[in-house]
C-alpha positions in Angstrom: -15.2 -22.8 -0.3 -12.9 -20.5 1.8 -13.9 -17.0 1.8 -10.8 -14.5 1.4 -11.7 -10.7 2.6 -10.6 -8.6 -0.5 -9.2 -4.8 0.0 -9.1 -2.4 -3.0 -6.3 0.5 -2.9 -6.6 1.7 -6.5 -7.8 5.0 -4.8 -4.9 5.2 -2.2 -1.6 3.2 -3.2 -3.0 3.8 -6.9 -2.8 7.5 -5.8 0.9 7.3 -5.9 0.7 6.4 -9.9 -0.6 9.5 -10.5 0.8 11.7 -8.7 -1.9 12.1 -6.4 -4.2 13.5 -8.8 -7.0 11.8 -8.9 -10.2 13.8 -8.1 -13.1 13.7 -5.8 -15.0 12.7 -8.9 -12.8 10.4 -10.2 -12.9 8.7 -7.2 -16.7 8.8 -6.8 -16.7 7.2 -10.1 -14.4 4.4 -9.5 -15.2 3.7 -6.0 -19.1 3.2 -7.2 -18.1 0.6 -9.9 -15.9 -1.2 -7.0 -18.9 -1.3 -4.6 -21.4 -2.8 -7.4 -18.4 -5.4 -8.6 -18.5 -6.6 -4.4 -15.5 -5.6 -3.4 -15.7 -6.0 0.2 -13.5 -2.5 1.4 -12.0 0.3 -0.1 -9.5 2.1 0.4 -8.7 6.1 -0.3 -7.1 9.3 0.1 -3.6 10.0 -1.0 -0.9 7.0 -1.6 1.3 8.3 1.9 -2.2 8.2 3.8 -3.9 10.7 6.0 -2.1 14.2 6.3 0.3 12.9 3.5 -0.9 16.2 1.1 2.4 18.2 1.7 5.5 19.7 0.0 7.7 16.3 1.5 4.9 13.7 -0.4 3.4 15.6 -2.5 -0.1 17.4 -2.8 -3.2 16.1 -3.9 -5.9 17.3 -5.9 -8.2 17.7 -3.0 -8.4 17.5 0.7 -9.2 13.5 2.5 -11.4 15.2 3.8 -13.1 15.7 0.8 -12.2 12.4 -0.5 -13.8 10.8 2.3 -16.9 12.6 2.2 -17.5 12.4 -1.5 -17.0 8.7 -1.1 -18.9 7.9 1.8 -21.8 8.3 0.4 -21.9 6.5 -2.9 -21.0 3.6 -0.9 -24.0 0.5 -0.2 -22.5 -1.8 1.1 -18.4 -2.1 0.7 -16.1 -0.7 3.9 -14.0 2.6 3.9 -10.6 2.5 5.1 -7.9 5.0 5.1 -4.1 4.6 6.0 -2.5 6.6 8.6 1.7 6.2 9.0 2.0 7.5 12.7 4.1 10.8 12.2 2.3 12.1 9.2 -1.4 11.2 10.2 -2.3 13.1 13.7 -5.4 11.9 16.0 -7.1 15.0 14.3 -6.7 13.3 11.0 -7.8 10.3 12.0 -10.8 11.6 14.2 -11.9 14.0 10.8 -12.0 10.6 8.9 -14.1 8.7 10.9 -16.5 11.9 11.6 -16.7 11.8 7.4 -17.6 8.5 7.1 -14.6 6.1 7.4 -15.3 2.7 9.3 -12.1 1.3 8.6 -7.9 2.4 9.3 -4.8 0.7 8.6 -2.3 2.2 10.8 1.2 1.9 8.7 4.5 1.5 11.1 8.1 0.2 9.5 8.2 -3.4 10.6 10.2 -2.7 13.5 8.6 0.1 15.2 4.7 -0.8 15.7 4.7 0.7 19.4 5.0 4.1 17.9 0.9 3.3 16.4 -0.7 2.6 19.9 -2.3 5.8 20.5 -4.0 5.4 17.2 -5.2 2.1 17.8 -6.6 3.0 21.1 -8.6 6.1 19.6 -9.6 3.9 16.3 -11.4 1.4 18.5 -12.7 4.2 20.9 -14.5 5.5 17.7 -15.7 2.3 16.8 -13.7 1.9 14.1 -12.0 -1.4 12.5 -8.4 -1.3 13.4 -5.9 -2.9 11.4 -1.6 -3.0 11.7 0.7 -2.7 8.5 4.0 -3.7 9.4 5.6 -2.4 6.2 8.5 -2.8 4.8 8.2 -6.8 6.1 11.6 -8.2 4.1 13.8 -5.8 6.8 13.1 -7.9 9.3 13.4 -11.5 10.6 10.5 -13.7 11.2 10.6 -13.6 14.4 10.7 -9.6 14.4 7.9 -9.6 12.4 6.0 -12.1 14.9 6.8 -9.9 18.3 5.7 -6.5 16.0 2.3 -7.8 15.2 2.0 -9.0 18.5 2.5 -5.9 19.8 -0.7 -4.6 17.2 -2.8 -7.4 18.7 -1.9 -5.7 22.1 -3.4 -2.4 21.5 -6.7 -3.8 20.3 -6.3 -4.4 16.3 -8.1 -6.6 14.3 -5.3 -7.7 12.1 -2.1 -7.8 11.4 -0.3 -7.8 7.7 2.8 -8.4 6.1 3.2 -5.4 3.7 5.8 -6.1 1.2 6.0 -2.5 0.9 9.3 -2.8 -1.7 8.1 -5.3 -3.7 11.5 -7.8 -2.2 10.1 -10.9 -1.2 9.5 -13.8 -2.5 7.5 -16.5 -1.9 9.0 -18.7 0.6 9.8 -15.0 2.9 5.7 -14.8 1.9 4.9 -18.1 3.2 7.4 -17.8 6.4 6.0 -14.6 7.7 2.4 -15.5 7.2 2.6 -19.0 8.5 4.3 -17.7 11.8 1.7 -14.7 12.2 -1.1 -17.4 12.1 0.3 -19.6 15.0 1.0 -16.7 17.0 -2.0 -14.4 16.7 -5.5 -14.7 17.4 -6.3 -12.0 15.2 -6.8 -12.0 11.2 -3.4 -11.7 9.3 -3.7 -10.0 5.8 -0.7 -9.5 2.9 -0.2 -6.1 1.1 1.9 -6.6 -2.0 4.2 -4.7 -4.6 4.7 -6.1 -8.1 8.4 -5.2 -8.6 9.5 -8.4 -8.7 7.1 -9.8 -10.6 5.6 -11.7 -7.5 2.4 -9.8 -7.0 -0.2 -12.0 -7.8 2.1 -15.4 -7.0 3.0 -13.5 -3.3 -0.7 -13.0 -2.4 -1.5 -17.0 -3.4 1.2 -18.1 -1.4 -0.2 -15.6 1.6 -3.3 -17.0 1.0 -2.3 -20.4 1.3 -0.4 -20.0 4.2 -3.2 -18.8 5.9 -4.2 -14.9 5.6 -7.4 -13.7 5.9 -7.2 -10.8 3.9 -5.1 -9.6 0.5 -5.1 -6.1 -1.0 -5.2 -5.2 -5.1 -6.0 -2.5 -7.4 -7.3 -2.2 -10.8 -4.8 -2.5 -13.6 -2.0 -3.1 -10.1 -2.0 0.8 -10.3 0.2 1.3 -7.1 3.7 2.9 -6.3 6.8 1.1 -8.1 5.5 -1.5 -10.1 1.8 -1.0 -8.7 0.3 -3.8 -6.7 -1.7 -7.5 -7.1 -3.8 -6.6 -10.0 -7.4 -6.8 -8.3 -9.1 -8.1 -11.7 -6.6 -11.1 -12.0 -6.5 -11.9 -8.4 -10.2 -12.1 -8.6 -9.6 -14.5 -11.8 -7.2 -17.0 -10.0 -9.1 -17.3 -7.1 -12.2 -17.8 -8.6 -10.3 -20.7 -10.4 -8.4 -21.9 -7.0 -11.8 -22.2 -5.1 -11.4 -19.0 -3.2 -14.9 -17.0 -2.8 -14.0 -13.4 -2.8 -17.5 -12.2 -3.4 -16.1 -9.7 -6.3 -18.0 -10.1 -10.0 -15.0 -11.2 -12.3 -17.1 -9.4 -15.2 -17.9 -6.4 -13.1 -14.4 -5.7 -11.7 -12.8 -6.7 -15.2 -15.0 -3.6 -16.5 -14.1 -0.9 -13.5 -10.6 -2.0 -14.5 -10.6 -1.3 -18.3 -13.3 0.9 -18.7 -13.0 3.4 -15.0 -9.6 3.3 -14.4 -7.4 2.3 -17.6 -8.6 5.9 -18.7 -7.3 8.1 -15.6 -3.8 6.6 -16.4 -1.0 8.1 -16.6 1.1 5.8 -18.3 1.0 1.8 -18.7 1.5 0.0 -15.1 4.5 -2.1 -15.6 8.1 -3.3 -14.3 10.4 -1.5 -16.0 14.3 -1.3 -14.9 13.5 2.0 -12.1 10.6 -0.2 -10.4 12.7 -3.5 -10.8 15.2 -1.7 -9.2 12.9 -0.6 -6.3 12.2 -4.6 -5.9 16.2 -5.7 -6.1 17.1 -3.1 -3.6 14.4 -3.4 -1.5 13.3 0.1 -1.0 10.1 1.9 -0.5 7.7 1.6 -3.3 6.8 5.5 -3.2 10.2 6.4 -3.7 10.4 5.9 -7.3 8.6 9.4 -8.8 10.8 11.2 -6.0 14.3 9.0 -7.7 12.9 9.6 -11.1 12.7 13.5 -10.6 16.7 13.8 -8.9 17.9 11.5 -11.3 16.6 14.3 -14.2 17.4 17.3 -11.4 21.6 15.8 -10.7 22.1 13.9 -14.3 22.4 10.3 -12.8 21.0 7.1 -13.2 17.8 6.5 -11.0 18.7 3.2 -10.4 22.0 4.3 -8.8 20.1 6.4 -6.4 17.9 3.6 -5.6 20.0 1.1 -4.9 22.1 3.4 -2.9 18.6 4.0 -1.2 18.5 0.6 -0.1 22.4 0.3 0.9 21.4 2.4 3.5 18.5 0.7 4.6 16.2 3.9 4.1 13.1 3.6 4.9 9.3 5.5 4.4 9.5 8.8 5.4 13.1 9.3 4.5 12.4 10.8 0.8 14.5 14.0 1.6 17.5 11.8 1.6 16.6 11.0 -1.8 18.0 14.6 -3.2 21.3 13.9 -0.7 21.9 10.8 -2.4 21.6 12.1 -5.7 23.7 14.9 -5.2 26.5 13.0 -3.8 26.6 10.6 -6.5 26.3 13.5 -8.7 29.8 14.9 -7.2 31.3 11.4 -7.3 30.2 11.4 -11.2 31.6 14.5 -11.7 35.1 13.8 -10.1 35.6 10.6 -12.0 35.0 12.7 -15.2 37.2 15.3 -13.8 
């Protein structure tokens, strides 16, 4: 039976759900139930990663440092990773986290511009940490951009490289491409991060899996930006029933899911026409709250703004364009009426 590594966000890309919000006790509470159901690494802090707490991305309840700490230590026997996207994560961010208790850091880059996460690599593995690459936003670039981008990860010393579907765009056969290329190229582990705005969550991740990767991502109930992400309780369910061994309890995550987290919601985690949107456009998952609150702010349709988003090719980190956008289409609107 092959043995798929399993990575739980609910307490990071979950984070972006609920507006950051969740607490150090919350996340105590949830990240204990995840360690007893086997999950094998989990991941916190808020949705845009380390040093992501701000007036651009919004401010969480607490400090990762706090987070981190609170976490660390209800852990037995599960990993704890954080994200860092280069430009809003420093080395001192990264060097507090470890010093806290994190063994584990994705280091985020868009999928064209992984040379700008060397230096974090380079500290991560000076510290003894597990390194891995996110080449996000994957469906912007060609296979082959995706191949020499990882490669360039595997070059600075990480231990893996994944596709992160960060819009929710692709489907399976741009799954199956990426993957399958990554695994002839690289002699490192190749993992898939996905979004469920096109519906494609869970049947992305098989298709990753089956192509190859070594490692998939999933939180409970998909909590996640846009349409939230593989829902961890369901993957768990398939592949237990395709022959995977994931070393999760199906019973045990199935509770965390309901009875932990289903209560800290916000609202239901579903596709509804902003998050579809987010998927058709192909834009940045995290976007969506930020669309929502300028669509109220200029009186037009979110799903204008985002698929204006994406005609632009905008990507993370470019949320301040969202209120330019809005505002222009706002004038446009107005004009026409006029």
């Amino acid at each position: 039976m092959n043995k798929i590594r399993v990575v739980d966000t609910t307490l990071r890309d979950g984070m972006h759900a609920v507006s950051h919000q969740f607490t150090p006790d919350d996340m105590v509470q949830i990240a204990k139930g995840l360690d007893e159901a086997g999950v094998d690494t989990i991941e916190i802090g808020h949705g845009d990663g380390l040093g992501g707490s701000s007036i651009q991305y919004g401010y969480a309840a607490a400090a990762d440092q706090e987070y981190i700490e609170a976490v660390s230590q209800v852990l037995k026997r599960a990993k704890l990773s954080v994200l860092l996207l280069p430009g809003i994560g420093t080395s001192k961010d990264l060097s507090v986290a470890a010093k806290c208790g994190a063994n584990v850091v994705r280091i985020a880059t868009h999928v064209t511009e992984a040379d700008v996460g060397e230096e974090y690599f380079r500290l991560a593995k000076e510290m003894g940490m597990e390194a891995i690459g996110f080449l996000m936003m994957s469906h912007m670039a060609d296979v082959e951009k995706v191949v020499e981008q990882a490669k360039l990860f595997e070059s600075y010393g990480a231990d893996a490289a994944y596709v992160t579907d960060s819009a929710g765009a692709l489907t399976p056969q741009g799954v199956k491409d990426r993957i399958t290329a990554l695994k002839k190229a690289l002699r490192i582990k190749v993992g898939h991060h996905s979004h469920n705005n096109l519906g494609m969550a869970i049947g992305n991740t098989l298709t990753a899996i089956e192509a190859g990767a070594d490692i998939v991502d999933g939180t409970c109930k998909g909590l996640g930006a846009g349409a939230g992400n593989a829902q961890i309780e369901v993957l768990t369910a398939v592949l237990n029933k395709a022959g995977y061994e994931t070393g999760i309890d199906l019973y045990k995550i199935m509770d965390v899911a309901d009875e932990i987290v289903a209560p800290k919601m916000k609202r239901p985690q579903i596709i509804d026409k902003n998050s579809l949107s987010i998927g058709y456009a192909g834009v940045y998952g995290s976007f969506l709250l930020h669309a929502i609150r300028a669509s109220d702010r200029f009186g037009v349709d979110t799903r204008d703004i985002l698929i204006e988003m994406g005609r632009r090719k905008t990507v993370g980190g470019q949320e301040d364009m969202i209120i330019d956008v809005a505002y222009e289409l706002s004038h446009k609107k107005y004009k026409t009426e006029l």
